[in-house]
PDB file as gemmi writes it, atoms N, CA and C in Angstrom:
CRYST1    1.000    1.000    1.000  90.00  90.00  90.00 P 1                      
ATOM      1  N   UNK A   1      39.794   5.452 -11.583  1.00  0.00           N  
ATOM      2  CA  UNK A   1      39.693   5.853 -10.198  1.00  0.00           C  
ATOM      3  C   UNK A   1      40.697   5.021  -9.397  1.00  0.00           C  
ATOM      4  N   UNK A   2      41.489   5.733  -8.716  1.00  0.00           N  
ATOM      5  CA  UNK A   2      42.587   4.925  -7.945  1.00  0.00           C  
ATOM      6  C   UNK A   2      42.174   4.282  -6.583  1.00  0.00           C  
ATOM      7  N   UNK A   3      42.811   3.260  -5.988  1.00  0.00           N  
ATOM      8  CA  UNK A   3      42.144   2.584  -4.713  1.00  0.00           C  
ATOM      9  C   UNK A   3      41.939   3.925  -3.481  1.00  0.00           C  
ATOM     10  N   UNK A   4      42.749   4.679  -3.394  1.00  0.00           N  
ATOM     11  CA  UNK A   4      42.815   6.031  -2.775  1.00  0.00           C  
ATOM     12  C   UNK A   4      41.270   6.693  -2.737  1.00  0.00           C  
ATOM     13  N   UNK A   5      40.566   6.907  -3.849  1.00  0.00           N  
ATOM     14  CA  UNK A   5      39.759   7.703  -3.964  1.00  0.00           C  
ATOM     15  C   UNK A   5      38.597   6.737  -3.739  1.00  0.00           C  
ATOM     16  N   UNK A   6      38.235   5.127  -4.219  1.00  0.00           N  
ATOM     17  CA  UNK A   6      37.605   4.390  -3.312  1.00  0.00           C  
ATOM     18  C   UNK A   6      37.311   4.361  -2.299  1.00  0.00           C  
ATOM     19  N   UNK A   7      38.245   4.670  -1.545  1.00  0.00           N  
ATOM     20  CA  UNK A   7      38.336   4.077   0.152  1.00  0.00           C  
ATOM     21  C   UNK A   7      37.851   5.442   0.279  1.00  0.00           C  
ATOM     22  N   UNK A   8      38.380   6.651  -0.228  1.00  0.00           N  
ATOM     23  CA  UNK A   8      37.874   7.716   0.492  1.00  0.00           C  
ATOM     24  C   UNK A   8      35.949   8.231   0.351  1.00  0.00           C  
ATOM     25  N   UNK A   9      35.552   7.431  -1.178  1.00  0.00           N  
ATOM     26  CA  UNK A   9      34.204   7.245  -1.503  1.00  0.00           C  
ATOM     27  C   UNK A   9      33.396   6.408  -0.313  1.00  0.00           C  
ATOM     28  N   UNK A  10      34.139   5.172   0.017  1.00  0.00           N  
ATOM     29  CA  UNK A  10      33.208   4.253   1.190  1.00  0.00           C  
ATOM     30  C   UNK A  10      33.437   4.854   2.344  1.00  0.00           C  
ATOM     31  N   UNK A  11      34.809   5.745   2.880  1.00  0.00           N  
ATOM     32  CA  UNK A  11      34.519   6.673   3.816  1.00  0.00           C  
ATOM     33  C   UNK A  11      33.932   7.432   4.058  1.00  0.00           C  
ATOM     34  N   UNK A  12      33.579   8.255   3.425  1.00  0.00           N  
ATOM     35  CA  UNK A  12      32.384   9.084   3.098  1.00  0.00           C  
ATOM     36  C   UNK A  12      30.575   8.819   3.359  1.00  0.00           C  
ATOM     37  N   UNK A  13      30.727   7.694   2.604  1.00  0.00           N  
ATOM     38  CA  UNK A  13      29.502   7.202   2.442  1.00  0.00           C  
ATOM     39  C   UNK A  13      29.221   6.464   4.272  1.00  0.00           C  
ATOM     40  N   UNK A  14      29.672   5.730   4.699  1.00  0.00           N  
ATOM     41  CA  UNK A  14      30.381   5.208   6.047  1.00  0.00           C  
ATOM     42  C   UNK A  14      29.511   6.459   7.058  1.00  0.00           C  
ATOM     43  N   UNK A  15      30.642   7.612   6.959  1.00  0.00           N  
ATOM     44  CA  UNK A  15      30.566   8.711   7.682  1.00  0.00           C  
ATOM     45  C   UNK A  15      29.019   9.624   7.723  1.00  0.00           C  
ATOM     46  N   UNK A  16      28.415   9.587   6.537  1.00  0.00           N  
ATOM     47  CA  UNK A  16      27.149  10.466   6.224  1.00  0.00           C  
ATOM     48  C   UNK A  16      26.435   9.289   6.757  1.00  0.00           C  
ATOM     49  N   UNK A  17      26.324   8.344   6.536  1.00  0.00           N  
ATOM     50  CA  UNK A  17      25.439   6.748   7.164  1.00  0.00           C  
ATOM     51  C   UNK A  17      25.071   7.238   8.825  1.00  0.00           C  
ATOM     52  N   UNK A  18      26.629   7.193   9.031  1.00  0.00           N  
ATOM     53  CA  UNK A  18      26.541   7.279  10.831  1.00  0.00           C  
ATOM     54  C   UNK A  18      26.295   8.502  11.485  1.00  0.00           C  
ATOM     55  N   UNK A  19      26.711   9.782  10.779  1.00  0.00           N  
ATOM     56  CA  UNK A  19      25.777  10.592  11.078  1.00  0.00           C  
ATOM     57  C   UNK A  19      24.625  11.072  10.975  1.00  0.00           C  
ATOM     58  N   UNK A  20      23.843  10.429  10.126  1.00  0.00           N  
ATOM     59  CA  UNK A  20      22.613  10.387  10.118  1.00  0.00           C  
ATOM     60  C   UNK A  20      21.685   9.557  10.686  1.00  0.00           C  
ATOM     61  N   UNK A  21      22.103   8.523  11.544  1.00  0.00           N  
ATOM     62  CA  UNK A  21      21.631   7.325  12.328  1.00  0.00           C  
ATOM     63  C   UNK A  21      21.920   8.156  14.095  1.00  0.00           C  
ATOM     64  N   UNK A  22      23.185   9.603  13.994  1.00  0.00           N  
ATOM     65  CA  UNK A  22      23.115   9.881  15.454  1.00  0.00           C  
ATOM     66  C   UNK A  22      22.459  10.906  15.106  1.00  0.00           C  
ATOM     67  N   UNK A  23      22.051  11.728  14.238  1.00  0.00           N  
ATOM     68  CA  UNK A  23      20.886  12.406  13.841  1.00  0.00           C  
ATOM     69  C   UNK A  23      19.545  12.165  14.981  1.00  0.00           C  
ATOM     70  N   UNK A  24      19.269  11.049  13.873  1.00  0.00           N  
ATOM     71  CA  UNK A  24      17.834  10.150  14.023  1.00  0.00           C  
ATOM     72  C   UNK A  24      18.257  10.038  15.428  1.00  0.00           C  
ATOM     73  N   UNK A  25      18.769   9.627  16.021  1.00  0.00           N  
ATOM     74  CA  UNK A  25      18.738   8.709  17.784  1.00  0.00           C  
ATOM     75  C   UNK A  25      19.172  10.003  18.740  1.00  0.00           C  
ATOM     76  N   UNK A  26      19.323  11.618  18.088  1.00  0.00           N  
ATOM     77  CA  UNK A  26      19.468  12.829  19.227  1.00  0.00           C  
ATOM     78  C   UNK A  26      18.163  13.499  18.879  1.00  0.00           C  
ATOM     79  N   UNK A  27      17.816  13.323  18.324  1.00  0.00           N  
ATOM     80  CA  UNK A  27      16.347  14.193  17.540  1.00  0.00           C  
ATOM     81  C   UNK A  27      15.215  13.642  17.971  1.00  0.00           C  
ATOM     82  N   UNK A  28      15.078  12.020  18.501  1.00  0.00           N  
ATOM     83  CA  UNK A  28      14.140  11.353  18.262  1.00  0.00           C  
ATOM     84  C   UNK A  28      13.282  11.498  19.565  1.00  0.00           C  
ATOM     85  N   UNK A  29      12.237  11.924  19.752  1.00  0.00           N  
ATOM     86  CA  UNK A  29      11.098  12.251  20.746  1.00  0.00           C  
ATOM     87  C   UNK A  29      10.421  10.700  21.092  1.00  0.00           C  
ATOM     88  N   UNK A  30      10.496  10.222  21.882  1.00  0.00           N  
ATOM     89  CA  UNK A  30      10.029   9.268  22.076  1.00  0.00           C  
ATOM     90  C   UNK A  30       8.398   9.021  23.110  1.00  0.00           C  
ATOM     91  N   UNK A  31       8.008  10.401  23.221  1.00  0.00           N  
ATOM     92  CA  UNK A  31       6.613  11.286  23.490  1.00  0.00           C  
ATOM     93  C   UNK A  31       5.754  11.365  22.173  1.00  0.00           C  
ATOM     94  N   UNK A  32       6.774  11.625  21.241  1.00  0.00           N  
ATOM     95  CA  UNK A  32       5.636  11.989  19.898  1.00  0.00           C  
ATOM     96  C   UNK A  32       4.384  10.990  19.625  1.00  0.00           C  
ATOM     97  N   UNK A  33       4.794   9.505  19.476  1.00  0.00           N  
ATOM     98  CA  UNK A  33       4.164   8.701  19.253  1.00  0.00           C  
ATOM     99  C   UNK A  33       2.913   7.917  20.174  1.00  0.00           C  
ATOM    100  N   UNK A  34       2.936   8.617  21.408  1.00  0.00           N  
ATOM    101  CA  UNK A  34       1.889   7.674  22.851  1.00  0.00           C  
ATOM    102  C   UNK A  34       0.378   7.728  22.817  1.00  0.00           C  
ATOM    103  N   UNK A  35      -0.140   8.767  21.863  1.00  0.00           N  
ATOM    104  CA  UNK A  35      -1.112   8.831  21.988  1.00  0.00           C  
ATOM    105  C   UNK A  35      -1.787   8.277  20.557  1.00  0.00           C  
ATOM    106  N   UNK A  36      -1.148   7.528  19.977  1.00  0.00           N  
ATOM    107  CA  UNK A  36      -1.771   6.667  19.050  1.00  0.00           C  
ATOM    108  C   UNK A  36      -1.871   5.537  19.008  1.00  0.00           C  
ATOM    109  N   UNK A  37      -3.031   5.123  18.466  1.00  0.00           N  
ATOM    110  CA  UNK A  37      -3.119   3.330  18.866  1.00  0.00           C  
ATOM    111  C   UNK A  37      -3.144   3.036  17.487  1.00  0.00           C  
ATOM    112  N   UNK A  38      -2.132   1.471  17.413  1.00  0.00           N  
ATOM    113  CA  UNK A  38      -2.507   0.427  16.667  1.00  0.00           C  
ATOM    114  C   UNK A  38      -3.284  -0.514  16.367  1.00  0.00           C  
ATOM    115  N   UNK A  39      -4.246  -0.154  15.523  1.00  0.00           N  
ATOM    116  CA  UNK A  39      -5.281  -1.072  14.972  1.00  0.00           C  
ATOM    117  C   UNK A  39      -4.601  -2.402  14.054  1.00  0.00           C  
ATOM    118  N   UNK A  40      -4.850  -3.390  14.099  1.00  0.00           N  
ATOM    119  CA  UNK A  40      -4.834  -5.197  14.272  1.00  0.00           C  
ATOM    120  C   UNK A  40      -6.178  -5.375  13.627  1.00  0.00           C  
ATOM    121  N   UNK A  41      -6.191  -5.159  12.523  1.00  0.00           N  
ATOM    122  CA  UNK A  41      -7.334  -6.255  11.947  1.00  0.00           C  
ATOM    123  C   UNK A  41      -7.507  -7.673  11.696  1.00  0.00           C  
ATOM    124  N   UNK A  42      -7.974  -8.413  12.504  1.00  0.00           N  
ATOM    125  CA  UNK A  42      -7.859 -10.210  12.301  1.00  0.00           C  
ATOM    126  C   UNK A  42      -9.232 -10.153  11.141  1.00  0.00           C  
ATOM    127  N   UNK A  43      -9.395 -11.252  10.639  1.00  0.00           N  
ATOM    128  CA  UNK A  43     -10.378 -11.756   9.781  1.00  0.00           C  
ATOM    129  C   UNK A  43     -11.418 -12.274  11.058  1.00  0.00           C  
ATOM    130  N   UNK A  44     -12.448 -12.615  10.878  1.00  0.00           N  
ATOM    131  CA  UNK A  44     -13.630 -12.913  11.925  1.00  0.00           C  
ATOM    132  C   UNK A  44     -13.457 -14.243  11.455  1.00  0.00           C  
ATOM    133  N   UNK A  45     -13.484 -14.812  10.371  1.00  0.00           N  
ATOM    134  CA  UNK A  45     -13.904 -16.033  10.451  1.00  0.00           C  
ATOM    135  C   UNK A  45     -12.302 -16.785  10.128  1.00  0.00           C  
ATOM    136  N   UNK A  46     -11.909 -18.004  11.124  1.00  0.00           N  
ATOM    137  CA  UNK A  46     -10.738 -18.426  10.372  1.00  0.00           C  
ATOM    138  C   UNK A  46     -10.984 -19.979   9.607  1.00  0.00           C  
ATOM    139  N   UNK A  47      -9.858 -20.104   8.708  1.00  0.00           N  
ATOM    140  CA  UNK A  47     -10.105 -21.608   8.196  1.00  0.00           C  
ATOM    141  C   UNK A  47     -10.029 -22.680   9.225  1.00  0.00           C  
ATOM    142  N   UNK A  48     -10.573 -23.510   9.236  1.00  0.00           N  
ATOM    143  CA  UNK A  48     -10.760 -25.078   9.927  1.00  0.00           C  
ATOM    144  C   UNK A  48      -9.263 -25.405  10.764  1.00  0.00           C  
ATOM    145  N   UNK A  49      -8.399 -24.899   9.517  1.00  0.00           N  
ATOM    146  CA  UNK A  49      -6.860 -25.888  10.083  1.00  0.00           C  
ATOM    147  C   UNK A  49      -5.770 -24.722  10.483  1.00  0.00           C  
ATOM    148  N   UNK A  50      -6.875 -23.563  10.917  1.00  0.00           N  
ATOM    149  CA  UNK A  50      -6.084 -22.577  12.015  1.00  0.00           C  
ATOM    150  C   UNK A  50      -5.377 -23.483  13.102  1.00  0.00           C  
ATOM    151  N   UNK A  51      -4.248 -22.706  13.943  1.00  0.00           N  
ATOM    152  CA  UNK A  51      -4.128 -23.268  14.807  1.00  0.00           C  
ATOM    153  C   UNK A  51      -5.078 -22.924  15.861  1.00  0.00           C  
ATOM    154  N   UNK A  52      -4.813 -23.744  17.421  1.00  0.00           N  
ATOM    155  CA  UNK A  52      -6.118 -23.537  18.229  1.00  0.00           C  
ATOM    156  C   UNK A  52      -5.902 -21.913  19.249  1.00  0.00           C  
ATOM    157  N   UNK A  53      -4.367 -21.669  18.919  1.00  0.00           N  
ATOM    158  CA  UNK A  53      -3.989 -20.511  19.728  1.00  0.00           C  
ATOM    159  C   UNK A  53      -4.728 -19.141  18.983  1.00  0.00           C  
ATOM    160  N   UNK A  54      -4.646 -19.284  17.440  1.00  0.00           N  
ATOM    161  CA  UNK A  54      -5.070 -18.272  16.790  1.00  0.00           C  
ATOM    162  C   UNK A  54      -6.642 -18.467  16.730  1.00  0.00           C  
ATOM    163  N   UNK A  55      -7.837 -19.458  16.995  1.00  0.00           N  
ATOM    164  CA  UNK A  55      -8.833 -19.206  17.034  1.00  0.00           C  
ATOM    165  C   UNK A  55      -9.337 -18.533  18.549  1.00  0.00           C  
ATOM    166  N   UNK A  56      -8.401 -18.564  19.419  1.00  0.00           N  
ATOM    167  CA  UNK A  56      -8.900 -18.407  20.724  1.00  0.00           C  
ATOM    168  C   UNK A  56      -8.826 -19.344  21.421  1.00  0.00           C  
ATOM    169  N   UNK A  57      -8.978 -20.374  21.306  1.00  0.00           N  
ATOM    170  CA  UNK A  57      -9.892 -21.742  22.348  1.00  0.00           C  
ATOM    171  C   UNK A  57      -8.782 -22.240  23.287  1.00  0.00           C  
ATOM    172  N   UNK A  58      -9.009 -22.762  24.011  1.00  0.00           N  
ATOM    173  CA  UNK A  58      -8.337 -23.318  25.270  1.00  0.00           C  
ATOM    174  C   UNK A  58      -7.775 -24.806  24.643  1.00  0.00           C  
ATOM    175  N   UNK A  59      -6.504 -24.946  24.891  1.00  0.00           N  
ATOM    176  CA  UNK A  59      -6.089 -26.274  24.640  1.00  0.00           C  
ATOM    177  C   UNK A  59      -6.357 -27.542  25.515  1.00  0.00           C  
TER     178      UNK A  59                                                      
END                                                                             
């Protein structure tokens, strides 16, 4: 394979990359997602040598 057909392989590859990233960012609804919430499961109980921010408590 000659350096020619390289460069024109990472061009390629380059080119399908970036059009598929302005794909994603003209397509992208940024409505779709508002009415779902993220659930955060903490553990209830933490170990002793938590810090004091992650048990809650007032410093």
């Amino acid at each position: 394979m000659t350096n020619r057909q390289v460069l024109l392989i990472i061009a390629a590859f380059i080119a399908v990359t970036l059009g598929s990233f302005i794909w994603y960012i003209a397509t992208w609804d940024s409505r779709k997602g508002t009415d779902q919430t993220t659930l955060i499961i903490l553990p209830e109980i933490l170990p002793s040598e938590a810090p004091a921010l992650a048990t809650g408590t007032m410093l």
